[in-house]
C-alpha positions as CSV (number, residue, x, y, z in Angstrom):
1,X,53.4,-35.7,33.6
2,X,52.3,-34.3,30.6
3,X,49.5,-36.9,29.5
4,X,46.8,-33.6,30.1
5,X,46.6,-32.5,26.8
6,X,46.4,-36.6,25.6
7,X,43.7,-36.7,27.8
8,X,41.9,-33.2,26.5
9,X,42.1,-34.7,22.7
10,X,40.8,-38.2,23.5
11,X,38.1,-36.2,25.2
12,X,37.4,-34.3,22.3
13,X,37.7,-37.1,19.5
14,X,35.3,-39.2,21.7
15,X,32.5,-36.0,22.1
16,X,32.6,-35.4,18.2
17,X,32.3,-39.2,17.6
18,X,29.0,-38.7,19.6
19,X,27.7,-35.9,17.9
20,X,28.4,-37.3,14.8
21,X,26.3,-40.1,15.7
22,X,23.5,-38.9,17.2
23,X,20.0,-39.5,16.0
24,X,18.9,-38.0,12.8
25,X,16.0,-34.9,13.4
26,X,12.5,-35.6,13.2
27,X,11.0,-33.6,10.7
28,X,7.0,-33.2,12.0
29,X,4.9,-34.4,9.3
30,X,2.3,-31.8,8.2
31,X,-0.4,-33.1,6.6
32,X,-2.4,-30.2,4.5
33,X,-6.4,-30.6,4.6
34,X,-8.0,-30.3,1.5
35,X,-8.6,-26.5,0.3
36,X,-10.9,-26.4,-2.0
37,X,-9.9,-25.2,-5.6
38,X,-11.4,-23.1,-8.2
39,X,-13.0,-24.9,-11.2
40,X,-13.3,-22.8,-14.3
41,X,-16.7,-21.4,-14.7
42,X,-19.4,-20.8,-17.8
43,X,-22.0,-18.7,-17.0
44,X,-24.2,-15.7,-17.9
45,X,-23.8,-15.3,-14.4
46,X,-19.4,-14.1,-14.6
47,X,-18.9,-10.5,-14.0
48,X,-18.7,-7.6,-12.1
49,X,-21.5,-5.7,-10.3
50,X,-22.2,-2.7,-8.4
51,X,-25.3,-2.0,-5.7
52,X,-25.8,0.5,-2.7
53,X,-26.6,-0.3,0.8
54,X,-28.5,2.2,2.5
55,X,-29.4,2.9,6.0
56,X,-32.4,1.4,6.4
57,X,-31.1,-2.0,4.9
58,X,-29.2,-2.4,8.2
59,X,-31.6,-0.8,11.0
60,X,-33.7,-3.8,11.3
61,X,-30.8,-5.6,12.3
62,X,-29.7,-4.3,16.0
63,X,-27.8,-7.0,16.1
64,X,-25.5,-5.4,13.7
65,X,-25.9,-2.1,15.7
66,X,-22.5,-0.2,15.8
67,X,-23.6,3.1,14.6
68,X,-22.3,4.7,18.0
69,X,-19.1,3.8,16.4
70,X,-19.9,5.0,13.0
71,X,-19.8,1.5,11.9
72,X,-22.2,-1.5,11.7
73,X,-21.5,-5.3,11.3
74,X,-18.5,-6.2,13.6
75,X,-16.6,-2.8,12.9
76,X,-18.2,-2.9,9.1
77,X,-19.8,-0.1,7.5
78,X,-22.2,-1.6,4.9
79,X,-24.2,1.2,3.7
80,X,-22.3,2.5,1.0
81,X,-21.7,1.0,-2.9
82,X,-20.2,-2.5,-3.3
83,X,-19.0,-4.5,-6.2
84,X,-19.3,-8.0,-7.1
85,X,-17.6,-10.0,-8.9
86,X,-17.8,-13.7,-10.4
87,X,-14.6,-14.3,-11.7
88,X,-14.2,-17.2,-14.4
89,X,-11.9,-19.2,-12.3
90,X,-14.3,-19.8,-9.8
91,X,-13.6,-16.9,-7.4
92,X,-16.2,-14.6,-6.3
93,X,-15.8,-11.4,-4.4
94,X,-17.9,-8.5,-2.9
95,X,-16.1,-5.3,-1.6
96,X,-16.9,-1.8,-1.1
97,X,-15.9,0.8,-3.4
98,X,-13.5,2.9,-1.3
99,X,-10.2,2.0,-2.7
100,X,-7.5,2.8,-0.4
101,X,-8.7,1.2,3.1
102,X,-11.4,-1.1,1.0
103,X,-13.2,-3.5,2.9
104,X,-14.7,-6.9,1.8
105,X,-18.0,-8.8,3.0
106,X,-16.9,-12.1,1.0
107,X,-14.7,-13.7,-0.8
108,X,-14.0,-17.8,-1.5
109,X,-14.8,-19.7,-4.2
110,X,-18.3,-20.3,-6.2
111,X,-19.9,-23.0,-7.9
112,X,-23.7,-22.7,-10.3
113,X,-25.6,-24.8,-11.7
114,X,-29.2,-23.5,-13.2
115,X,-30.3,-20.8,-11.8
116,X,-28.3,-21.4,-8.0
117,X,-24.9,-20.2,-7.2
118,X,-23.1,-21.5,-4.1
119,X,-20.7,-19.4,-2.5
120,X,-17.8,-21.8,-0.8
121,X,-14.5,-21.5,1.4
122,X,-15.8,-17.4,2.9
123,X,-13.7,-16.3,5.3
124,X,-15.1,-13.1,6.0
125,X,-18.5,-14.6,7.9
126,X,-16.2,-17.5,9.5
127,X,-13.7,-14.7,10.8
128,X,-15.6,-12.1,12.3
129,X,-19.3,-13.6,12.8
130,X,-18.9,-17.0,14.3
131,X,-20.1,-16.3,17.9
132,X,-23.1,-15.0,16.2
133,X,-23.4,-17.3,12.9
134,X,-21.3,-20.4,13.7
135,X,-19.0,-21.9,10.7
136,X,-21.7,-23.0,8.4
137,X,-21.6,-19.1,7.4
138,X,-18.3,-19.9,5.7
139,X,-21.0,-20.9,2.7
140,X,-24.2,-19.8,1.0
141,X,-26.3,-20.5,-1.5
142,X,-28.9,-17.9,-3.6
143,X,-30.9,-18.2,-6.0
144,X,-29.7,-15.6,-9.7
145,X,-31.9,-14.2,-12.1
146,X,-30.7,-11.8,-14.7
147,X,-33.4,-9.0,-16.1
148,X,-31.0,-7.1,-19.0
149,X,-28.3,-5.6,-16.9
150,X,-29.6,-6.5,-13.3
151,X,-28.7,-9.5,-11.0
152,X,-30.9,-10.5,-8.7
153,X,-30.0,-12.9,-5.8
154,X,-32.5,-14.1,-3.3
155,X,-31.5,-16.1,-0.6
156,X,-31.9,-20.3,-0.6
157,X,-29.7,-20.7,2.8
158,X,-26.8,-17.9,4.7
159,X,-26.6,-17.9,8.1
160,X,-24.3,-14.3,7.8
161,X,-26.3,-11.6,8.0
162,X,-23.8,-9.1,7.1
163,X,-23.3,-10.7,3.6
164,X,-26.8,-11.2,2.9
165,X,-28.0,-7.6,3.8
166,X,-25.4,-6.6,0.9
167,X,-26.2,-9.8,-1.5
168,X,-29.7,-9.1,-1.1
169,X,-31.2,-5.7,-0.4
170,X,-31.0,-3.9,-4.0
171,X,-30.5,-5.7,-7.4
172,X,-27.1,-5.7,-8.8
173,X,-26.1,-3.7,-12.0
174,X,-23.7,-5.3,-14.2
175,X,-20.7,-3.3,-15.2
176,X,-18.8,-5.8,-17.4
């Protein structure tokens, strides 16, 4: 009886018939949340800055107390010179001025109006200081004043130390 092999095709056909009819894949649907995009900016306020964080900007802060490590501020080392820059396109950022290995206190997006800049969207203080700030540090708000080449910021509302010590401490001279 050699029906075997009949039997082996018909067995075949019928398991690709299947598969050819088997229920089309769910894609998952991902549904983005808003991000927040920057808005181009006019203001005296665009450009970069430098300041320096000293020592004693951070030692009435023990909370922030690393130096066993050599570090302050979650693994951080703030004293030191920082830039800070408002970038036309509504991005602002404030890093140290190592280079290689640079390290950033904030960065996101920014909105003024008057004399008040709001500083959106930071991941830095959301990252590393939430036990200690909780997420309304992703944002801040300061007050700006410019005296010739200084900025001056003075803190409306932050709830992340670590960026206001650097925001606030020293004025800000602009470099372009």
């Amino acid at each position: 009886m050699k029906t075997y092999p009949f039997v082996l095709l018909v067995l075949f056909l019928c398991m690709l018939a299947a598969c050819s009819n088997a229920a089309p894949s769910v894609q998952p649907r991902v549904s983005a949340s808003p991000t927040p995009m920057p808005v181009a900016i006019s203001s005296a306020l665009l450009g970069t800055y430098t300041t320096t964080i000293v020592e004693r900007d951070v030692a009435s802060h023990p909370e922030l107390d690393t130096a066993w490590q050599g570090t302050n501020a979650g693994g951080m080392a703030l004293p030191g010179t920082w830039i800070l820059t408002f970038r036309s396109d509504g991005v602002w950022i404030a890093e140290d001025s190592v280079g290689y290995g640079r390290q950033y206190i904030g960065t996101g997006i920014y909105t003024v109006t008057q004399n008040q800049v709001t500083l959106k969207t930071d991941s830095k203080c959301l990252e590393y200081y939430v036990p200690y700030y909780g997420p309304e540090a992703q944002s801040a708000t300061y007050i700006w004043r410019l005296s010739g080449q200084k900025l001056i910021l003075q803190t409306v509302r932050d709830l992340c130390t670590p960026r206001k010590i650097v925001l606030v401490s020293h004025p800000w001279t602009r470099q372009s």
